[in-house]
Structures are given as structure tokens and as C-alpha cells.
C-alpha positions in Angstrom: -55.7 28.2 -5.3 -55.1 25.0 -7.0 -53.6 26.6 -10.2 -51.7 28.4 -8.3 -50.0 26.2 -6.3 -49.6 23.8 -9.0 -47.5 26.6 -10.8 -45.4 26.7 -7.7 -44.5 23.3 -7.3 -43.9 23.1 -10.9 -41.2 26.7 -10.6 -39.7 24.7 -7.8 -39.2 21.6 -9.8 -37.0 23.4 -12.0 -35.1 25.5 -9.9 -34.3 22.5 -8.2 -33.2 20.2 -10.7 -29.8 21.6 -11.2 -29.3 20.7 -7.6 -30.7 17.4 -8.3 -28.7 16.6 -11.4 -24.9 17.3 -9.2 -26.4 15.8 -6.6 -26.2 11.9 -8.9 -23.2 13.6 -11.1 -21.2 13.4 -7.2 -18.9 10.1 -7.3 -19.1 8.9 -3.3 -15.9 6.3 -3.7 -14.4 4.0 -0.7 -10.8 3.5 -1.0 -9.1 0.7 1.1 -5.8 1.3 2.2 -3.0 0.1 4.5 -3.6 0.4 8.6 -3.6 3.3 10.4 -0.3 4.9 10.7 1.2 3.6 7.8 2.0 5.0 5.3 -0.6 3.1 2.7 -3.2 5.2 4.4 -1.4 8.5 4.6 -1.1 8.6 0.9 -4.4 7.1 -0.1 -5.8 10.2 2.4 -3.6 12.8 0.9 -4.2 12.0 -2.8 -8.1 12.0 -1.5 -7.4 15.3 -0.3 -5.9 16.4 -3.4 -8.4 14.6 -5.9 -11.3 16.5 -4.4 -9.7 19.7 -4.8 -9.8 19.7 -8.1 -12.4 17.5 -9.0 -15.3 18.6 -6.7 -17.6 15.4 -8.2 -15.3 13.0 -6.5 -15.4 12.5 -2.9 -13.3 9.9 -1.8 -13.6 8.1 1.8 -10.3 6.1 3.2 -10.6 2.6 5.0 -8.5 0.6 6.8 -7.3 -2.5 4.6 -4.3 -4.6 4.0 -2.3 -6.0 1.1 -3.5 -9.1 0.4 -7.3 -8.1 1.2 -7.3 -5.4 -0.8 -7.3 -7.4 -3.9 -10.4 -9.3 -2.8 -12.4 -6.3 -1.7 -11.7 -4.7 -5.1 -12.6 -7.1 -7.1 -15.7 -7.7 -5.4 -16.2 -4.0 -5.7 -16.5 -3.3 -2.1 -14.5 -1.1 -2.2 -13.8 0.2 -5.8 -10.4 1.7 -5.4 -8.0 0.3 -3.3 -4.1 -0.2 -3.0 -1.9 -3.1 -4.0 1.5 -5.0 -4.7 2.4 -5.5 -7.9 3.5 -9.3 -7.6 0.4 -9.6 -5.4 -2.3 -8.4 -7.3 -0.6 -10.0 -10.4 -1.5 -13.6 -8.4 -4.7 -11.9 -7.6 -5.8 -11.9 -11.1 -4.7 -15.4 -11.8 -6.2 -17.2 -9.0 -2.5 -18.0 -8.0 -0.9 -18.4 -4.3 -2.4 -17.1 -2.3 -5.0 -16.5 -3.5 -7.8 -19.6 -4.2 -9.6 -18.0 -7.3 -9.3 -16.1 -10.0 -9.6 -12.0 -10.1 -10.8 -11.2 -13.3 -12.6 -7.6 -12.4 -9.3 -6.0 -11.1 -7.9 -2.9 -13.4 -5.1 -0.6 -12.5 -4.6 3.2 -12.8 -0.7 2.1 -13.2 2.0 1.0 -10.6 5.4 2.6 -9.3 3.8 5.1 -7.0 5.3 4.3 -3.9 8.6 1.8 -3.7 8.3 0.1 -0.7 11.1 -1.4 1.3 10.8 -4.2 3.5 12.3 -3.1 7.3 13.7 -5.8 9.5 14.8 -4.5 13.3 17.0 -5.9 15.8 17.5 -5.2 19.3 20.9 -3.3 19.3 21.6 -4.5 22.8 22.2 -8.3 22.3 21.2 -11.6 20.6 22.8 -12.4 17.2 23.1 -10.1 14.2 22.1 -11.9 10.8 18.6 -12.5 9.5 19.3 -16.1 9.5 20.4 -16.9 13.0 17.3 -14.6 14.6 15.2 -15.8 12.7 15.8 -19.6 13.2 16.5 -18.9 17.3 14.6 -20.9 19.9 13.1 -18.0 22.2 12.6 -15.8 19.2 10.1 -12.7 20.1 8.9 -10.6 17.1 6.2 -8.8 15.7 4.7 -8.0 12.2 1.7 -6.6 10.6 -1.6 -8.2 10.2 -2.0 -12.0 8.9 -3.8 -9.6 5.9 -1.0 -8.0 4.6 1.9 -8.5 2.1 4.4 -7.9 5.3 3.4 -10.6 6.9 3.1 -13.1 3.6 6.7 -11.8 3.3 8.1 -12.5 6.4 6.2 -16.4 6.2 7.6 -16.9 3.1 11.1 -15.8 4.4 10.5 -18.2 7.0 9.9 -20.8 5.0 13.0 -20.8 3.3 15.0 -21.0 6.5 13.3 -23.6 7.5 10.9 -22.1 10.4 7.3 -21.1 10.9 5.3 -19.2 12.9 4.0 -22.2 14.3 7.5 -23.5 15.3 8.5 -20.3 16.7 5.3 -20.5 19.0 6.3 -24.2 19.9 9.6 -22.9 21.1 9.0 -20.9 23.6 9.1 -17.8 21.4 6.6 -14.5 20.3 5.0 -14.3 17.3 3.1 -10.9 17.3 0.3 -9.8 14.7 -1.0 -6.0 14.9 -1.4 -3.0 13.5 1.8 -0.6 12.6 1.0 1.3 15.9 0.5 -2.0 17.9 3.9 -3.8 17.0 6.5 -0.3 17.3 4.6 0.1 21.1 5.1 -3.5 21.4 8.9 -3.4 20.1 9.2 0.0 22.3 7.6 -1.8 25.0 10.2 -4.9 25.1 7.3 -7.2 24.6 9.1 -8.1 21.7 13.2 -8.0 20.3 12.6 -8.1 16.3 10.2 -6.1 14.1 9.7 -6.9 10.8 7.1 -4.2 8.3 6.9 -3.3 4.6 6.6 0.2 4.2 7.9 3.0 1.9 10.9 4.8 3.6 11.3 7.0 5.7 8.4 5.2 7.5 7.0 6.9 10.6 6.9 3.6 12.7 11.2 3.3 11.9 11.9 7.4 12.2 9.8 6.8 15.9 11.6 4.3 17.2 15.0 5.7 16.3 13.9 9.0 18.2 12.6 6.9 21.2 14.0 5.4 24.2 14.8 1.6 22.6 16.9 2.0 19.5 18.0 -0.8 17.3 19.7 -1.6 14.4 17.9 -2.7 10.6 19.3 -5.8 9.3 20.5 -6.7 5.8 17.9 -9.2 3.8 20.9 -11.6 2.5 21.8 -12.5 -0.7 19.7 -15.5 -1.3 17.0 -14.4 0.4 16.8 -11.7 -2.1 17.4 -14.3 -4.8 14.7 -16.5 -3.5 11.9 -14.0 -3.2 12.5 -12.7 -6.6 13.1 -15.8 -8.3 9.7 -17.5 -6.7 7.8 -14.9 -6.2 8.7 -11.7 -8.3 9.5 -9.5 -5.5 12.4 -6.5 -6.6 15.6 -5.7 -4.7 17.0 -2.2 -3.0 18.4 -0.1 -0.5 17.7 1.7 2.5 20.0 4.2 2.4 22.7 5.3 5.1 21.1 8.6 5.8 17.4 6.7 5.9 17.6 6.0 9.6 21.1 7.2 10.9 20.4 6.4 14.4 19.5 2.5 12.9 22.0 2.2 10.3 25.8 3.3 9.8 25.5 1.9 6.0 23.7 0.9 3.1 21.0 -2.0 3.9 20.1 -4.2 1.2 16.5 -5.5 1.0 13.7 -6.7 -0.7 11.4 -4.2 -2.1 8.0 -4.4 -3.9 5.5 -1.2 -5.7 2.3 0.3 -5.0 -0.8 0.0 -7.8 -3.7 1.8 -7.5 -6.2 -0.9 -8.3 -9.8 -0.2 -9.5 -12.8 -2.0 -10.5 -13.9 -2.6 -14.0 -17.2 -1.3 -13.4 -15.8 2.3 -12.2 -16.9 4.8 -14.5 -14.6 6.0 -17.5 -14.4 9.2 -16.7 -14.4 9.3 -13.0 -10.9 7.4 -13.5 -9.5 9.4 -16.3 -10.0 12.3 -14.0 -8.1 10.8 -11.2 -5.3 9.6 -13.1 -5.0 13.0 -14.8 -4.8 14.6 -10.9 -1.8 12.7 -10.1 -0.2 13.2 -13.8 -0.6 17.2 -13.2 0.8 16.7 -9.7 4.1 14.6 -10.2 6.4 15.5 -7.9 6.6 18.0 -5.3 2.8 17.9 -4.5 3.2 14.4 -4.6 6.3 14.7 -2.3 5.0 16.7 0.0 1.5 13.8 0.6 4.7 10.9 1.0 8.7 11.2 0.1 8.4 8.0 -1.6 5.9 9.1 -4.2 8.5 11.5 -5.4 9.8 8.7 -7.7 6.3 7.9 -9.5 6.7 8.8 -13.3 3.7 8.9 -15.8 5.6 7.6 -18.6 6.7 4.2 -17.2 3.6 3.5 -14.7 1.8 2.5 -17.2 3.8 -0.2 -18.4 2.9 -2.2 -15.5 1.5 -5.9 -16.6 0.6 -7.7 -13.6 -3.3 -6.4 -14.5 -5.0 -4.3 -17.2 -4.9 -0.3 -17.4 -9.0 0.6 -16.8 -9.8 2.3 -20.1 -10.1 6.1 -18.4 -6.6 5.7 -16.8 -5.4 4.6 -20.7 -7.1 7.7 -22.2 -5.1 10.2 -19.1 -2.2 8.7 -20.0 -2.6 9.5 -24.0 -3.5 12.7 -23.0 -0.9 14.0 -21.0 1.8 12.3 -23.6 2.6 9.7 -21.2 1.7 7.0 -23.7 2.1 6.1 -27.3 -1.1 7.7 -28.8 
């Protein structure tokens, strides 16, 4: 009975040990987005989605995060992939405002998938028109994203410039509302507030909502030296929303500020788990991309590597090389 048994147990054994060898080759990765509802988080779930089809190892899980967060929780690898801004996580690595310390474990699979405008919303009903003389009125009721994200860093530093605070629009009598994408539209809907400000790649769901539902409004223009200021300072781009973006919120062009989307990374993540992702999204530039988030339709191989605000991980290099993206 013994010797038979023990032959059992030892068959079993090594039937089972292919099971047991995918079971450790499976990558279980956490990847912190934007907040729920916007469109951070949409993409990060659709290219999970799409990762996992084709690479079965790699299972992917999507968290709730924020801009300026993210940079933290990726370099402390609590979360080993997670979205960022370029001129943020460029600070990020340097220990530079705002940030207190230095970031030296961040890597990047490359930047430029997702262009992301900045959205500033009036009440179409009354009050002034200009950035400047809303954003400097006693009374002043508006809402923005999280303290944790790039919007509202943004919109502070936009303050700044004009002279106001968050603190001084309190101390006048006015609104100064923090919440999720979902919270601040219900809020704008709502009338708890007259002004929304949010950084998100166009068309974003929050805007294309509102301009369906029963309070309109109208975006307004980021002026000239607003522009100039954020990219002179702070490294921020410039753009457009264009005309047909939001017809029911525009009748023109609307200059803004824009920043780009990187894929961050840890340095410990393994090689090939991030040659295999970055090789996903190479193979599925454009319409598959499209069809995750219109603004990733813009994302090209051959120039998101470029990026400099932090180093390419070494498996993102090699995809690149391989798909003819990069210099060999």
C-alpha cells in the first residue's frame, strides 16, 4: 500500500506541475488610474482588456487614482503601472514642486497616448464671460477634481497668477468644490455650483453630458498669458477644442492649455512583462485604440518614445526596436 501510494503522489506531482509552473509565470499587476468616470480609467480598463487578450500571463486590475498620486504610488511600487502627466512626473522624478522628494524608481513605456485638454465651463445664463473676471469674482461657486490630481494643481496654479486662491474664494462668500468627475457635473447640473473646471482628453463624457442635459453652458477660452504662463513655468502645452467638440458649448475654436498621458512603470517590473505590453499597444495603433478612447487615436510609436521627462524601462526600449519604432 505504501509503494503504491507513494507512486501516486509522485504521478500527480508531475501532472501537476505544468499547472503549477503558469500558475507563478501569471503577472497579477495593479494599475492606478484617473477617477471613475473619466476618462483616465476608461482607457487604463480598455487597454487591460485588450492586454489580456493577447497576452493571457498578464492580468491587469484598474484602481482609482489621480495625477499627482499616481507618481508616488508608482514609485513606491504600490501600484507598478499607473498613469501620468508628462510635466508632472518629470517634477516627480526630480523631487521638484510639488513634489518634496526625489522619484528615482519611475520608468515610462513612452508618452503621447492621450492629449488632454483642460475644460473650463460657464453658466450660459449670466455672470461674466472671461476666465479672468470669474475667476477673481467675490461670490464665485465652482468645482474641480480631487486636491490629488493635475486638474486641480492646474486650476491653483491658474489662480495664483490672477491673484486668488482657494482660500480667498472661501473667504468671500464663494464655493470651492472638490470631487470626483461624477460628483462636480451632478453638482454643476445641480446648480450647486456656476463654473466647472476638469482636465480630460476630449470629447470627455462629463462635457458631452452636460451639453445633452437640462443646464447647458458655454467652455471658456484659457487666455493668452495664461497659456504663456503655464508653459513658461511649468511646461504645460497649448491647443484647441475644436468647434464641433461640444457644439451645444461652443460656436468656435477654444484655445487651451493641454498636457499628455505616460504610462509610468516601476523599475522593478519585469523585462518582458513590459516589452509585451508595449508591443500590444504598437500592434494596436489606431482604430483599436480609437475605439477604447478617441483621443488615443493620435498616439504614434515612432515619437512616444522620445519622451524625456523619465527613462524608457528597458522592455518598453526593446518593443520599440522591434517594431521599427526606434533607431536599432
Amino acid at each position: 500500500m505504501s509503494l503504491l501510494w507513494t507512486r501516486r503522489v509522485l504521478a500527480g506531482g508531475v501532472l501537476a506541475a505544468p499547472f503549477i509552473r503558469a500558475a507563478r509565470a501569471q503577472q497579477s499587476l495593479e494599475w492606478v488610474a484617473g477617477s471613475l468616470g473619466g476618462g483616465w480609467y476608461t482607457m487604463a480598463a480598455g487597454l487591460s482588456s485588450l492586454i489580456k487578450d493577447e497576452n493571457p500571463d498578464i492580468q491587469i486590475r484598474v484602481v482609482p487614482g489621480g495625477g499627482l498620486a499616481n507618481s508616488t504610488r508608482v514609485n513606491r511600487n504600490t501600484s507598478p503601472i499607473g498613469w501620468g502627466i508628462d510635466a508632472f512626473v518629470a517634477s516627480a522624478r526630480r523631487g521638484e514642486d510639488p513634489y518634496k522628494e526625489a522619484h528615482p524608481a519611475l520608468r515610462c513605456l513612452g508618452s503621447g497616448y492621450s492629449p488632454t485638454e483642460h475644460h473650463f465651463l460657464r453658466r450660459a445664463d449670466a455672470g461674466p464671460e472671461d476666465m479672468k473676471s470669474i475667476l477673481t469674482m467675490k461670490g464665485l461657486k465652482i468645482a474641480c477634481p480631487q486636491r490629488s490630481s493635475t486638474d486641480e494643481m492646474t486650476l491653483q496654479r491658474i489662480l495664483k497668477f490672477l491673484g486668488t486662491s482657494p482660500e480667498r474664494i472661501r473667504a468671500e462668500g464663494g464655493t470651492y468644490l472638490n470631487g470626483s468627475y461624477a460628483d462636480i457635473g451632478a453638482a454643476y447640473t445641480d446648480g450647486q455650483v456656476d463654473y466647472l473646471y476638469a482636465a480630460l482628453a476630449r470629447p470627455a463624457a462629463i462635457f458631452t453630458e452636460i451639453a445633452q442635459g437640462r443646464r447647458t453652458g458655454k467652455l471658456v477660452a484659457f487666455p493668452a498669458d495664461v497659456r504663456k504662463h503655464l508653459i513658461d513655468t511649468y511646461a504645460y502645452a497649448e491647443g484647441v477644442l475644436p468647434a464641433a467638440t461640444y457644439p451645444a458649448l461652443q460656436s468656435a475654436d477654444v484655445p487651451v492649455t493641454t498636457m499628455d498621458s505616460v504610462i509610468m512603470v516601476h523599475e522593478s517590473l519585469a523585462d518582458e512583462v513590459a516589452r509585451k505590453i508595449t508591443a500590444t499597444l504598437i500592434r494596436n495603433k489606431g482604430q483599436r485604440l480609437v475605439n477604447i478612447h478617441a483621443s488615443m487615436g493620435a498616439w504614434d510609436p515612432a515619437t512616444s518614445w522620445k519622451y524625456q521627462g523619465l527613462p524608457l524601462h528597458p522592455g518598453a526600449i526593446k518593443a520599440f526596436k522591434e517594431a521599427g519604432a526606434m533607431p536599432a
